[in-house]
FIKOLBA-857014 format. One line per 8 residues: number of its first residue (from 1); their letters; for each residue x, y, z of N, C-alpha, C. Coordinates in steps of 0.02 Angstrom, whole numbers, always signed. Atoms other than C-alpha are relative to their C-alpha. Layout:
REM FIKOLBA-857014
NUM = A = X Y Z X Y Z X Y Z ~ ...
***
This chain:
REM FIKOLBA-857014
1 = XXXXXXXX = +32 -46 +46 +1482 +883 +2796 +8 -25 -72 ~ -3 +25 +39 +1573 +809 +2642 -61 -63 -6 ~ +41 +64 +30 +1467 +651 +2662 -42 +23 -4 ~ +44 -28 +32 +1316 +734 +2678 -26 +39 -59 ~ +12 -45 +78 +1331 +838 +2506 +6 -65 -47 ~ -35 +38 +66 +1402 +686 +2417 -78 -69 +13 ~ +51 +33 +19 +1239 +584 +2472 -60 +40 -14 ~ +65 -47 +32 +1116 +727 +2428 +17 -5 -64
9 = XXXXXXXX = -29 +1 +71 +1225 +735 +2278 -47 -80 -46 ~ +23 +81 +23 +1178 +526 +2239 -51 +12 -8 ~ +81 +43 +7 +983 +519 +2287 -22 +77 -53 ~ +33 -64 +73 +956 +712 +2176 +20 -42 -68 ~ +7 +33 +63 +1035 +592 +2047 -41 -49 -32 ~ +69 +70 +7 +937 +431 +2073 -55 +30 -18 ~ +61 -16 +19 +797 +531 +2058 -9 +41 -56 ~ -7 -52 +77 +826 +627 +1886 -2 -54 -35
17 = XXXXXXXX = +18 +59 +31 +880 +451 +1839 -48 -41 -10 ~ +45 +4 -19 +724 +393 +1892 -60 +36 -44 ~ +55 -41 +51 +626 +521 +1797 +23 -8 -71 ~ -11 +18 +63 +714 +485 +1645 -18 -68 -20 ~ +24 +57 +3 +675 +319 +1647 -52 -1 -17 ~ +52 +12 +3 +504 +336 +1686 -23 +48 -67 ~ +3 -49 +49 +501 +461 +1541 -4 -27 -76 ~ -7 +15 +52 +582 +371 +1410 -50 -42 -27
25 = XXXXXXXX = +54 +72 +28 +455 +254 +1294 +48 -30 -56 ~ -44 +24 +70 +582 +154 +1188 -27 -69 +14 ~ -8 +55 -3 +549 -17 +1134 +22 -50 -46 ~ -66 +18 +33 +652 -152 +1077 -68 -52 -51 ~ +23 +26 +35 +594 -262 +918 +29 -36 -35 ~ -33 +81 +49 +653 -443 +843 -31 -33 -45 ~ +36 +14 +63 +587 -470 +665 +50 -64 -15 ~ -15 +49 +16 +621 -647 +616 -8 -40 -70
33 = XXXXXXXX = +31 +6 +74 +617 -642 +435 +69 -49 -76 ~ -33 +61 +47 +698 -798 +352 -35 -14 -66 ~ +31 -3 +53 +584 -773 +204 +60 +61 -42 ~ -34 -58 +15 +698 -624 +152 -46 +47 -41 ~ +30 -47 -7 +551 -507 +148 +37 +79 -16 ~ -24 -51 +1 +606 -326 +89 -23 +57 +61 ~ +45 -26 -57 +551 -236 +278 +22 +73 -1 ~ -29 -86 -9 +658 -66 +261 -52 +41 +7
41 = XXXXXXXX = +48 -44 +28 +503 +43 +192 -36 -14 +69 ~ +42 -3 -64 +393 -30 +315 +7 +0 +77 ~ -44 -28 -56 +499 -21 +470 +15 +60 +12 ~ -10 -78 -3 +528 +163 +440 -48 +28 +10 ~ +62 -6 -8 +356 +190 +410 -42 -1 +70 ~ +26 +60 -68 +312 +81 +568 +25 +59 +65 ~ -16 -31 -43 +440 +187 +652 -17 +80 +14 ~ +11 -79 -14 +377 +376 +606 -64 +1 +36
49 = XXXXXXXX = +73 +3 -12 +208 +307 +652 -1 +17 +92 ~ -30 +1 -96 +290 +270 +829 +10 +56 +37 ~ +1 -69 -28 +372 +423 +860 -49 +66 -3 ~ +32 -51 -20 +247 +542 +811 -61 +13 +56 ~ +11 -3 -56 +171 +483 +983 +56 -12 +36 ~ -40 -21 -57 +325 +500 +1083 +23 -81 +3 ~ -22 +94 -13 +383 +295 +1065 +63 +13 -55 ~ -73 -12 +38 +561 +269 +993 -7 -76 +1
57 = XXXXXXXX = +2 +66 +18 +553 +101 +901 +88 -35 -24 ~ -66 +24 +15 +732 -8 +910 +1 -68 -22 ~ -12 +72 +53 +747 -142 +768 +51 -33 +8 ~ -68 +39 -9 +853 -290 +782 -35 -62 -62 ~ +30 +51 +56 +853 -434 +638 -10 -58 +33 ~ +24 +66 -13 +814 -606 +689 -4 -12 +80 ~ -9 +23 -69 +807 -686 +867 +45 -1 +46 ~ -72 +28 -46 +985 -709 +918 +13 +77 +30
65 = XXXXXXXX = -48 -57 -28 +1070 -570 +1033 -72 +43 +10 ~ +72 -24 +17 +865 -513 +1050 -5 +49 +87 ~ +15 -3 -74 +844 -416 +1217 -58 -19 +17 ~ +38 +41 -7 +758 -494 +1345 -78 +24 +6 ~ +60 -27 +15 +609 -377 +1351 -12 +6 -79 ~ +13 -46 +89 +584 -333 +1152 -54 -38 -20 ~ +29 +18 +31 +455 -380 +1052 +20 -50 -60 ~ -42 +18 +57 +461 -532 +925 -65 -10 -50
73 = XXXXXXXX = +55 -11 +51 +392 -546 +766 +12 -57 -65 ~ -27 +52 +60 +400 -698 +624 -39 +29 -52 ~ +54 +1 +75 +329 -679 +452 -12 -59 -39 ~ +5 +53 +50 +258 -818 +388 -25 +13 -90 ~ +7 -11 +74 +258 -848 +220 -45 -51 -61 ~ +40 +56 +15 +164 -1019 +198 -60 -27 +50 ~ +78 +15 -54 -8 -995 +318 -23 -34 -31 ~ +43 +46 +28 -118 -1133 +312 -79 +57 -33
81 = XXXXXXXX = +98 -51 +31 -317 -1069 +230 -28 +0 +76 ~ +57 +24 -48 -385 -1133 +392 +43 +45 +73 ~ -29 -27 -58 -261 -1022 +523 -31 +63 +5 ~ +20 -57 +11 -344 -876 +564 -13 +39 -84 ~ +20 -32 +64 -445 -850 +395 -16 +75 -4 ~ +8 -84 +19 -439 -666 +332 +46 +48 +41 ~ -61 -19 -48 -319 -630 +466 +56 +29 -46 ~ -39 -13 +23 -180 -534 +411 +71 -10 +56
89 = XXXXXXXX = -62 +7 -40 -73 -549 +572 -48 -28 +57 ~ +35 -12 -69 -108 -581 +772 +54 +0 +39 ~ -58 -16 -54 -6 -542 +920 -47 -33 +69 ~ +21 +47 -61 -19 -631 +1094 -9 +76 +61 ~ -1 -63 -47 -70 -452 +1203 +25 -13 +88 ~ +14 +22 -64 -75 -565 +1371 +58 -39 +6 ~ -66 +23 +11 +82 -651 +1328 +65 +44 +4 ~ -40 -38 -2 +175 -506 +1302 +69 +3 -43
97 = XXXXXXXX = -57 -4 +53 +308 -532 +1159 -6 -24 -84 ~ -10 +29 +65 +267 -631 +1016 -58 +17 -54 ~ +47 -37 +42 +172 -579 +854 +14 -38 -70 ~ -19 +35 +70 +147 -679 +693 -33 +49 -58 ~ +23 -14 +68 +119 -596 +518 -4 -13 -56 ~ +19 +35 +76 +41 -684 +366 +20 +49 -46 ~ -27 -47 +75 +161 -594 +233 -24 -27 -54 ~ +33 +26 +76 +88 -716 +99 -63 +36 -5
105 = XXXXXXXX = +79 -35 +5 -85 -639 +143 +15 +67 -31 ~ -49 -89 +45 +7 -454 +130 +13 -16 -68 ~ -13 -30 +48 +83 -478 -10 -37 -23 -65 ~ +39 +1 +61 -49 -554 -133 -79 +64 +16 ~ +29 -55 +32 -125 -385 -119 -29 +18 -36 ~ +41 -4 +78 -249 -338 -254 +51 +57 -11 ~ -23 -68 +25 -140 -165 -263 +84 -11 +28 ~ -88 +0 -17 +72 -211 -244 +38 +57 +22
113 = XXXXXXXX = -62 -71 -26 +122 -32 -236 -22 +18 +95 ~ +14 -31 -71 +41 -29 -61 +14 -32 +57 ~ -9 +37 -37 +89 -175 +27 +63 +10 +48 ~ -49 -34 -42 +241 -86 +109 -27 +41 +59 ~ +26 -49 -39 +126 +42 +179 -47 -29 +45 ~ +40 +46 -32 -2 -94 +217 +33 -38 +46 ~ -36 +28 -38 +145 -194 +305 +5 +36 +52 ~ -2 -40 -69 +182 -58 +420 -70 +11 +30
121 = XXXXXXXX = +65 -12 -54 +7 -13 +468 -29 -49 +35 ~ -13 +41 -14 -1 -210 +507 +49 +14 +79 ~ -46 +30 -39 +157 -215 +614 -22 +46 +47 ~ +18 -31 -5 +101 -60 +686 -61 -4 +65 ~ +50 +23 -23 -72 -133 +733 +10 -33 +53 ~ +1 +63 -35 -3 -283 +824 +65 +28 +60 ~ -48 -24 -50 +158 -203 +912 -69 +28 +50 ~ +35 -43 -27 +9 -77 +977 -24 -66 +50
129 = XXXXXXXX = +24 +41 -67 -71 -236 +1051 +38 -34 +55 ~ -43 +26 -24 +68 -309 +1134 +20 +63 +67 ~ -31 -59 -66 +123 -136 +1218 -78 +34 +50 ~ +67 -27 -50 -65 -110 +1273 -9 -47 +58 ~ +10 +57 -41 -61 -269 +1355 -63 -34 +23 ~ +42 +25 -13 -226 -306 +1314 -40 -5 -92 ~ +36 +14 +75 -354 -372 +1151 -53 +53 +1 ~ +64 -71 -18 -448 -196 +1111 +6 +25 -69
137 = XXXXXXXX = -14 -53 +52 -481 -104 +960 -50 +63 +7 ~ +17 -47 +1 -541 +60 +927 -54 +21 -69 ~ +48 +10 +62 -692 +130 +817 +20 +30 -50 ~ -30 -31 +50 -579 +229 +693 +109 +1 +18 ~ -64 -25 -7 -377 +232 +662 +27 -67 -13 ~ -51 +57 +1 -231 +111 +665 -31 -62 +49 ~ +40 +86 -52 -321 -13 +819 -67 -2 -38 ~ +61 +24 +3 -464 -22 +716 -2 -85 -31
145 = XXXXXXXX = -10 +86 -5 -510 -200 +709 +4 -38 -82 ~ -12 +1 +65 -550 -213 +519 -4 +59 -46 ~ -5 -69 +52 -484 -81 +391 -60 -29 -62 ~ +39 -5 +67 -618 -45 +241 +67 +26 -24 ~ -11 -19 +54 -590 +14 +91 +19 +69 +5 ~ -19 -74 -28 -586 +206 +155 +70 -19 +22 ~ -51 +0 -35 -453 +165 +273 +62 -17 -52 ~ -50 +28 +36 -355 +64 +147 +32 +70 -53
153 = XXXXXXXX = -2 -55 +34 -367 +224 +21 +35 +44 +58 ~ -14 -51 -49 -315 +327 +185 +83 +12 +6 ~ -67 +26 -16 -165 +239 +214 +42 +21 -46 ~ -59 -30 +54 -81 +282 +42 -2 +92 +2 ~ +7 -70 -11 -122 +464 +76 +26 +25 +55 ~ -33 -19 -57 -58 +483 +250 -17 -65 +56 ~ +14 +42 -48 -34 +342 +394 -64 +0 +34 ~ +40 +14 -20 -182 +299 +480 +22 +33 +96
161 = XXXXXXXX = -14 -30 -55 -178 +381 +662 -31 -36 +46 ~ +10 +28 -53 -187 +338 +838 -57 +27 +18 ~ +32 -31 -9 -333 +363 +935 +5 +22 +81 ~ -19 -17 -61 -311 +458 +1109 +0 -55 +39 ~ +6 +83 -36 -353 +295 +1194 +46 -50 -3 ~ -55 +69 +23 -245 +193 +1113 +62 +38 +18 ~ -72 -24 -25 -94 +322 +1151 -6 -8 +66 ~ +5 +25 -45 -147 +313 +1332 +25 -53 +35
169 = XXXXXXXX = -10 +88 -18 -161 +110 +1349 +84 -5 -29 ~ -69 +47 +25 +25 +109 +1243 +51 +48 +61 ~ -12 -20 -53 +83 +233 +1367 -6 -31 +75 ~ -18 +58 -59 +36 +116 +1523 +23 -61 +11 ~ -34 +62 +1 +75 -26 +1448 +86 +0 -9 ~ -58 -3 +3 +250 +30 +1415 +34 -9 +76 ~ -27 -6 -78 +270 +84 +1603 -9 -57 +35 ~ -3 +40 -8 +223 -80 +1644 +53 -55 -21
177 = XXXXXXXX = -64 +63 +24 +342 -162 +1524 +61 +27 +29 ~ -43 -33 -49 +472 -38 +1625 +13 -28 +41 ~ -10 -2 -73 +423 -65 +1780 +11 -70 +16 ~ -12 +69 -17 +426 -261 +1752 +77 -12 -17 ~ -55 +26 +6 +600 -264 +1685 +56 +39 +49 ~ -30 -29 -41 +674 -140 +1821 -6 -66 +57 ~ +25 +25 -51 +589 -261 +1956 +63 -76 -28 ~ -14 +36 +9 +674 -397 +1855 +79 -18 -5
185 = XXXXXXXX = -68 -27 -8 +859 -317 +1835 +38 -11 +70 ~ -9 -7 -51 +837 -277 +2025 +37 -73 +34 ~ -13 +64 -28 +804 -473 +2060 +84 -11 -22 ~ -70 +13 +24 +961 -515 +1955 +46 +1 +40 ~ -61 -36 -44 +1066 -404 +2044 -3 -29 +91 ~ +8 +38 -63 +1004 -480 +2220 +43 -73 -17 ~ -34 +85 +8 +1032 -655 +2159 +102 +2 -2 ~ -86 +0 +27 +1212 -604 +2080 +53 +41 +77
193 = XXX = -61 -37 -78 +1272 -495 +2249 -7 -58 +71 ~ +12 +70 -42 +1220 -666 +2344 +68 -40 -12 ~ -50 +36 +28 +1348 -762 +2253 +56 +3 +34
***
């Protein structure tokens, strides 16, 4: 009788654990900024943008000690003219981790006081493609493919918003980036109880 309570006890837990899991949307993020870029403002920014769809964004500074799922991110600071002209950033969606951002482009700004706010709606943009797990933009909001002049004005007035679609796609793509590093934990643990 004891054993039977104490394994109902286990799988009612596995499975709460289980739902918390599948619940949580956190993801991890490795900014690689050897330029010594000021990122605070726009990392905060980046991050209220996150949570006010239900995503909990976890910053780490450079590459080293990086978990192995997280997102990474360099800032260049010396783009060639000829690398993605007019580009302000791009992220690899199909790749699944890495994301470059032309900070020299950011920060010769026609308007300086905005390029914090402009940085985050940037990092923002490109995390979004990475966790969608696919190259998509949307016809108004943060995935839109090129901000005007409206938008740009928008942005210093209040963040630029998601569009149901795009919370969706970052929502499956998360559970994917989940469900691939559970599957990948699992292996581990096979290989290592082999040993």
């Amino acid at each position: 009788m004891k054993i039977t309570a104490i394994v109902a006890m286990l799988i009612t837990g596995a499975a709460a654990y289980g739902q918390t899991v599948a619940t949580e949307r956190k993801v991890a993020i490795c900014v690689n900024n050897e330029a010594g870029v000021m990122l605070h403002p726009s990392k905060t920014l980046a991050s209220k943008m996150f949570s006010e769809i239900g995503v909990t964004v976890v910053w780490h500074t450079g590459f080293h000690n990086c978990p192995a799922d997280a997102i990474l991110i360099s800032l260049g600071v010396n783009t060639p003219a000829s690398l993605k002209p007019g580009a302000l950033a791009f992220a690899r969606p199909y790749e699944g981790s890495h994301i470059q951002v032309f900070y020299d482009r950011i920060s010769n700004f026609r308007e300086p006081g905005v390029i914090p706010t402009l940085l985050a709606h940037v990092l923002v943009h490109e995390i979004t493609h990475i966790l969608q797990c696919v190259a998509r933009h949307s016809e108004t909001g943060i995935m839109k493919a090129n901000w005007d002049d409206q938008d740009l004005f928008q942005m210093r007035l209040k963040a630029l918003a998601f569009a149901p679609e795009d919370i969706g796609f970052i929502y499956k793509g998360l559970a994917v980036r989940a469900h691939s590093a559970m599957v990948a934990m699992n292996a581990g643990n096979r290989m290592f109880a082999r040993r």
